[in-house]
C-alpha positions in Angstrom: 12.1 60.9 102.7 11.2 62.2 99.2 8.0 61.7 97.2 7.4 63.3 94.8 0.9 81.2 89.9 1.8 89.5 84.6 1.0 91.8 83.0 0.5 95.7 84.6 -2.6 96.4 86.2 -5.2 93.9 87.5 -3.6 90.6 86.5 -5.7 87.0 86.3 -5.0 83.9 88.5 -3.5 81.3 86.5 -2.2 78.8 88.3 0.1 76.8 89.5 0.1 80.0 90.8 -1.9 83.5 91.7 -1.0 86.5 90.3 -2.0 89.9 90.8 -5.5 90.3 91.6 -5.7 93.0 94.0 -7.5 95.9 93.2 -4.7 98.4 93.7 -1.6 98.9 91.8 0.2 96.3 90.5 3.4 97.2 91.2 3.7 96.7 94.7 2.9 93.1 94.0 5.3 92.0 91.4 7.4 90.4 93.5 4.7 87.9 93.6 5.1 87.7 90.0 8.7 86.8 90.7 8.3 84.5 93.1 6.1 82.4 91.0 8.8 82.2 88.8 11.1 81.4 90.8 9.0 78.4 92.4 8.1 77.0 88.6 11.7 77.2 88.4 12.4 75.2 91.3 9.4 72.4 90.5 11.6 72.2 87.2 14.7 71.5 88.6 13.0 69.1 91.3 12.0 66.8 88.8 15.4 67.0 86.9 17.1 66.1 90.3 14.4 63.3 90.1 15.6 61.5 86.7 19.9 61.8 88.0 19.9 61.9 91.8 16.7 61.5 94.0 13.8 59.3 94.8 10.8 60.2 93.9 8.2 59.4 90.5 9.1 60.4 86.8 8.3 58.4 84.1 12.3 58.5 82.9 14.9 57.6 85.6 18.3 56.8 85.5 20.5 54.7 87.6 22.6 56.4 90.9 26.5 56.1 91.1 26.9 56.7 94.6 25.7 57.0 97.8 26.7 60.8 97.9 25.0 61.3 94.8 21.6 60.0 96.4 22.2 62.2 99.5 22.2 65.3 97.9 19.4 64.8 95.4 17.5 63.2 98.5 18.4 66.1 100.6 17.7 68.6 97.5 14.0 67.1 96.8 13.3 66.8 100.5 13.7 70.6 101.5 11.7 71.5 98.6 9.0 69.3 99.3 8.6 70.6 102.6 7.5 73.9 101.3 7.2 74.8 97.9 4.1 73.6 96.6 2.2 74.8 99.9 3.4 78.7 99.1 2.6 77.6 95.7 -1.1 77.2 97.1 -1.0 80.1 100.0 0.0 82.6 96.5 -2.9 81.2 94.6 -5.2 81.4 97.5 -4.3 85.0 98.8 -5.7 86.5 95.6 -9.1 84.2 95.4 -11.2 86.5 97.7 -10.7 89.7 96.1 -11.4 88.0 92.1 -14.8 86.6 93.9 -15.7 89.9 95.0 -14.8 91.8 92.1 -16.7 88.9 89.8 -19.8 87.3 91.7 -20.1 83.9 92.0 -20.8 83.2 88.1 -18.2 85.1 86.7 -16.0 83.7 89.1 -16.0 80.0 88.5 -16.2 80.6 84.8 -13.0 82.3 84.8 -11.6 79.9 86.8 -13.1 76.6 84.8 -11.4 78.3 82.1 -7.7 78.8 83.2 -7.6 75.6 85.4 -10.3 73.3 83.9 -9.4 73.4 80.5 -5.7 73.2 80.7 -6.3 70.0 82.9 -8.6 68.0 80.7 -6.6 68.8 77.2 -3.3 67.7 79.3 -5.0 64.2 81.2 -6.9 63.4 77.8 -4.5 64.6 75.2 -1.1 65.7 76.1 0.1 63.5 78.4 -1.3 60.2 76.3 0.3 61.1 73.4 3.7 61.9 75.3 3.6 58.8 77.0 2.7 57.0 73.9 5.5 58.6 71.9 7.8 57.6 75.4 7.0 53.8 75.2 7.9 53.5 71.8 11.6 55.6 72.4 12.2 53.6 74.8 10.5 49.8 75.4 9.9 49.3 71.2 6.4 49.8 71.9 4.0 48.9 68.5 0.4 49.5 69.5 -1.5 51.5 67.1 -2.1 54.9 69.0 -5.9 53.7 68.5 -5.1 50.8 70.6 -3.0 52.3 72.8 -5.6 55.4 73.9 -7.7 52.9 76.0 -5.2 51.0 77.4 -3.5 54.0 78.6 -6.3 54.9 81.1 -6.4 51.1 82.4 -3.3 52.6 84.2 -5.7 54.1 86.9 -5.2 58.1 86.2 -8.2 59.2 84.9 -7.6 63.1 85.5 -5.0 65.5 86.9 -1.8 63.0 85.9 1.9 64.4 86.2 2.2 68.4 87.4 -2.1 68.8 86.7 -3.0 67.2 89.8 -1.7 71.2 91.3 -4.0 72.5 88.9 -6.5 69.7 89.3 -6.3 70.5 93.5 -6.4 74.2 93.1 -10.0 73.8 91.3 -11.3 71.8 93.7 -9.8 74.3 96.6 -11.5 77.6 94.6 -15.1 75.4 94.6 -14.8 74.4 98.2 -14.6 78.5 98.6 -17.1 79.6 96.0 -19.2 77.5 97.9 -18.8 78.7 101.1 -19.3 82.0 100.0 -22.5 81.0 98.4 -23.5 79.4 101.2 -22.4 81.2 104.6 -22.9 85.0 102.9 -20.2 87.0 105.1 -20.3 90.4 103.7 -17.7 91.2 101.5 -14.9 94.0 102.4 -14.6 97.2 100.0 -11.0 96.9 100.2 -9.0 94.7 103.1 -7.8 95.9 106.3 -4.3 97.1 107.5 -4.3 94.0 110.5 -1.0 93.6 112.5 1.0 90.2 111.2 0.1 87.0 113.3 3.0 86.6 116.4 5.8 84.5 116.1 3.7 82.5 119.4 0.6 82.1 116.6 2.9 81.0 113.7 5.0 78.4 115.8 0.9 77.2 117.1 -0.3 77.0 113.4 3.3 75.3 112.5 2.2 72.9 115.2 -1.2 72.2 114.2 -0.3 71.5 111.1 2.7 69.0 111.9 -0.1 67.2 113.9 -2.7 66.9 111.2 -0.2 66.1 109.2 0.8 62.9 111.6 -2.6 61.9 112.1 -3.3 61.5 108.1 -0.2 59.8 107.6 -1.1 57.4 109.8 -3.7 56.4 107.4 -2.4 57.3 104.6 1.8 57.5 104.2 4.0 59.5 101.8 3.4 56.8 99.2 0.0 57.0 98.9 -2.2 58.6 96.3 -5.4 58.9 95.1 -4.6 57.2 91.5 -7.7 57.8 89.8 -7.0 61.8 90.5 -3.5 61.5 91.7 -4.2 62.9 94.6 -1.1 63.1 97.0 -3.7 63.0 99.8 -0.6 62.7 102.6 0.3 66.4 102.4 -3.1 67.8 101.8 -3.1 68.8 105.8 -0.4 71.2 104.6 -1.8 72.2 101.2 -5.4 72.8 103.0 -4.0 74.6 105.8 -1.5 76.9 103.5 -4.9 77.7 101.0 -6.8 79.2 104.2 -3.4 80.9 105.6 -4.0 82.6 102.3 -7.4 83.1 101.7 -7.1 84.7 105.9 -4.1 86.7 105.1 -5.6 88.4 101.9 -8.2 90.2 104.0 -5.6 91.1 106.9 -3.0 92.1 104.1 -0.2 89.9 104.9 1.6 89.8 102.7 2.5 93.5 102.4 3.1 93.8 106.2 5.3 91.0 106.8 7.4 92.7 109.2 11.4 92.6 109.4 11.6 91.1 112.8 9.4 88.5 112.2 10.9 87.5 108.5 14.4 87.3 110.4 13.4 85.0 113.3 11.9 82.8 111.0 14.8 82.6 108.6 16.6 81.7 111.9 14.4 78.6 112.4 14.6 77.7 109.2 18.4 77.7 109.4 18.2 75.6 112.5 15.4 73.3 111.1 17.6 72.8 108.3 20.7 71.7 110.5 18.7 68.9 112.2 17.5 67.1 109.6 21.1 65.3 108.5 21.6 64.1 112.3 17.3 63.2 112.4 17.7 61.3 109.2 20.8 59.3 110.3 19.0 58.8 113.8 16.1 57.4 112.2 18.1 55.2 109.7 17.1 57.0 106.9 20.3 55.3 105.1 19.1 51.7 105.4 15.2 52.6 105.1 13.5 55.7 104.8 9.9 53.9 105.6 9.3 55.0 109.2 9.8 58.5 108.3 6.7 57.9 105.9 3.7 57.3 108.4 2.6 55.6 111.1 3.6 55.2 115.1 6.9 56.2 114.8 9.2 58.8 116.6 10.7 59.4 112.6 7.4 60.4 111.3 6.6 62.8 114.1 10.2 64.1 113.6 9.6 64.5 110.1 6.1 65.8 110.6 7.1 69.1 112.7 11.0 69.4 110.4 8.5 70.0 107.6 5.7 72.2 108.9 8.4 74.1 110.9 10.4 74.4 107.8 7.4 75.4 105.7 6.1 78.3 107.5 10.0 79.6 108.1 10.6 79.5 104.6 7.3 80.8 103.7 7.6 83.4 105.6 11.4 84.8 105.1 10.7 83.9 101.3 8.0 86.2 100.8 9.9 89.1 103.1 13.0 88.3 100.7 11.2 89.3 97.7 9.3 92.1 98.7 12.2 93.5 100.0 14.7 92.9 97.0 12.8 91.9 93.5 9.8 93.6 93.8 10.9 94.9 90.1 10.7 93.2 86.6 12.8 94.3 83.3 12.0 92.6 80.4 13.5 88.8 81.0 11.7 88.4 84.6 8.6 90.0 82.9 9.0 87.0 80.1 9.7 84.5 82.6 6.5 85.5 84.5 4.0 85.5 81.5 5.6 82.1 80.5 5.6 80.1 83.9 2.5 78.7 83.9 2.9 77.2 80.6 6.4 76.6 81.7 5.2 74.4 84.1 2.3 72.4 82.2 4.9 71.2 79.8 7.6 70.6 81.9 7.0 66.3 81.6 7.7 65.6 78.0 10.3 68.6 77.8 12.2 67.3 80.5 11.9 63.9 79.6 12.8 64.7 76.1 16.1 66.1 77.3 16.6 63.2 79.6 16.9 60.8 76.9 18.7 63.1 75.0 21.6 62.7 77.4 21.1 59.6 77.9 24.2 57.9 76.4 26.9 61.2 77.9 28.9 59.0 80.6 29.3 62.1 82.7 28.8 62.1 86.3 24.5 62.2 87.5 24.8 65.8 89.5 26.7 67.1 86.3 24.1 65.9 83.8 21.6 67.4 86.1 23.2 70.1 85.8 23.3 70.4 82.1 19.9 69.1 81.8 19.1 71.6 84.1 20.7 74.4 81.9 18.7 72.9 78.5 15.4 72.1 79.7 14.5 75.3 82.0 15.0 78.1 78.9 13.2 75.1 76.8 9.9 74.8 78.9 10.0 78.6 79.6 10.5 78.9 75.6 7.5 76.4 74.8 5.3 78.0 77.3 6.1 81.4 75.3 5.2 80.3 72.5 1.9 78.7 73.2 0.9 82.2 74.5 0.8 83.2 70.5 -1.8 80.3 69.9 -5.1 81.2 69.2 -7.4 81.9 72.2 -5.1 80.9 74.4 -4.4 84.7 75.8 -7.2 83.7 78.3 -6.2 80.4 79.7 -2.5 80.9 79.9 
């Protein structure tokens, strides 16, 4: 049931998150800082649980011992899935309206062309060929001439947004769909946004449903397997993706984020408890251990289940997430402040890092959770490291 967004002051969107944008002090906001890096953190350690312990796509896997072992990487990818990369996108999407204020229309998209579009084409065209070149010879002998190789890589299918880009790759296309509509539909911007009550748990358990709906009607067209190759385009959880981006695009005007009240952040981090306790007994209903197929798409009772576990699970996580950290790490010393410059690097070079340190392991005979583990505890400080270091190139202060 697995598939496979600074600095004081008026920060930049970078992506895979937003940062910052607001035009009021940056302080109150740096929890949003930290809750990037958390989730970069957490895409990280997804993939790892990828190569060791759950299904999903990476180009370096390695065989599973057990059946527990496959649980609780399944079970580990799953509830992240569910959630993660849609606050990823709500973040991002909550600080868009306020840059295209600020900017105009022109100023706008070439900022963001800049800090999205050019990470995305040197990645697709030039990082992630050379890594997978460098990969097929490590590990299948490969002995095509790189000149060779280049074209045949794109026969493939991928022609843009390959491994963690295609976040990138969908936030740009989001941001246009916006710019445009703001061309187009001319609502009159707000000097500064409004202090609006936080949506009722009665509108939040509605929008959890409409989404778990929409959600079931693309996957019966399209299930969990399915992408768009040539953009790798994950099209069965853009419902989600598209409804989280307007959640935050809605909620920047009507502050949300800042008045996310206590009662509301504690009844959803009691669904989300609950959620979480019915998807062992709905997984073994559904015969998730012989086949995990129905929970995918289509006319079944398991996909409908799935369907409203996730969006349920999304906006309760969402939701006592965000209360969480404004609450307790709205702060940064000098390592979370690192971490936070560094995480979206982090995350663009997070395939060949981690598949670097994959291989490294490859020959320890130690136990796939505890590999994890240690590949965890190698490859997180690496990319975070990397991704600090690129910072120093030249003209890279604006992209990254």
């Amino acid at each position: 049931m697995t598939t496979d967004a600074q600095t004081m002051g008026e920060a930049t969107i970078a992506s895979p998150i937003a940062t910052n944008e607001r035009s009021k002090t940056s302080s109150r906001l740096l929890y949003v800082d930290n809750m990037r890096t958390f989730l970069t953190i957490l895409v990280l350690l997804h993939h790892i649980m990828i190569v060791y312990a759950a299904s999903g796509s990476w180009p370096y896997i390695e065989g599973r011992q057990d059946l527990v072992t496959t649980i609780v990487g399944n079970i580990f990818c799953t509830i992240n899935q569910a959630y993660f990369m849609g606050l990823f996108l709500l973040i991002s999407a909550y600080f868009v309206p306020g840059s295209y204020d600020r900017k105009g229309t022109v100023h706008f998209w070439k900022d963001r062309l800049v800090r999205l579009g050019i990470p995305l084409l040197i990645y697709s065209w030039l990082v992630h060929p050379l890594f997978y070149y460098w990969f097929l010879r490590a590990t299948e002998g490969l002995y095509t001439s790189l000149w060779d190789f280049y074209p045949e890589y794109f026969s493939y299918g991928y022609l843009i947004g390959v491994g963690p880009m295609w976040f990138v790759e969908t936030l740009l296309i989001f941001t246009l769909f916006y710019a445009v509509w703001r061309k187009v539909a001319r609502p009159r911007p707000m000097v500064q946004p409004i202090q609006a009550s936080f949506p009722s748990n009665r509108t939040l358990a509605l929008f959890a449903l409409s989404m778990a709906l929409a959600s079931f009607i693309v996957r019966l067209k399209f299930p969990m397997d399915w992408n768009f190759k040539p953009m790798n385009l994950q099209l069965p959880y853009f419902a989600q993706y598209i409804a989280m981006f307007i959640a935050g695009l809605v909620g920047y005007r009507q502050s949300w984020l800042e008045n996310i009240p206590a009662r509301t952040a504690r009844f959803w981090l009691w669904v989300t408890g609950v959620v979480l306790l019915m998807y062992v007994p709905g997984a073994l209903l559904g015969g998730a251990l012989e086949s995990d197929q129905p929970f995918k798409g289509g006319w079944h009772w398991q996909t409908a289940f799935y369907d409203l576990w996730e969006a349920y699970l999304c906006v309760g996580v969402c939701i006592g997430l965000l209360y969480l950290f404004r609450r307790y790490a709205n702060h940064q010393g000098s390592l979370t402040v690192f971490f936070s410059r560094s995480a979206y690097a982090a995350y663009i070079v997070q395939v060949p890092v981690i598949t670097g340190v994959a291989l490294l392991f490859r020959d320890f005979s130690f136990h796939p959770l505890l590999k994890f583990a240690l590949a965890a505890l190698v490859a997180v400080p690496v990319c975070f490291g990397i991704g600090a270091l690129l910072r120093f190139l030249p003209y890279t202060d604006r992209v990254l």
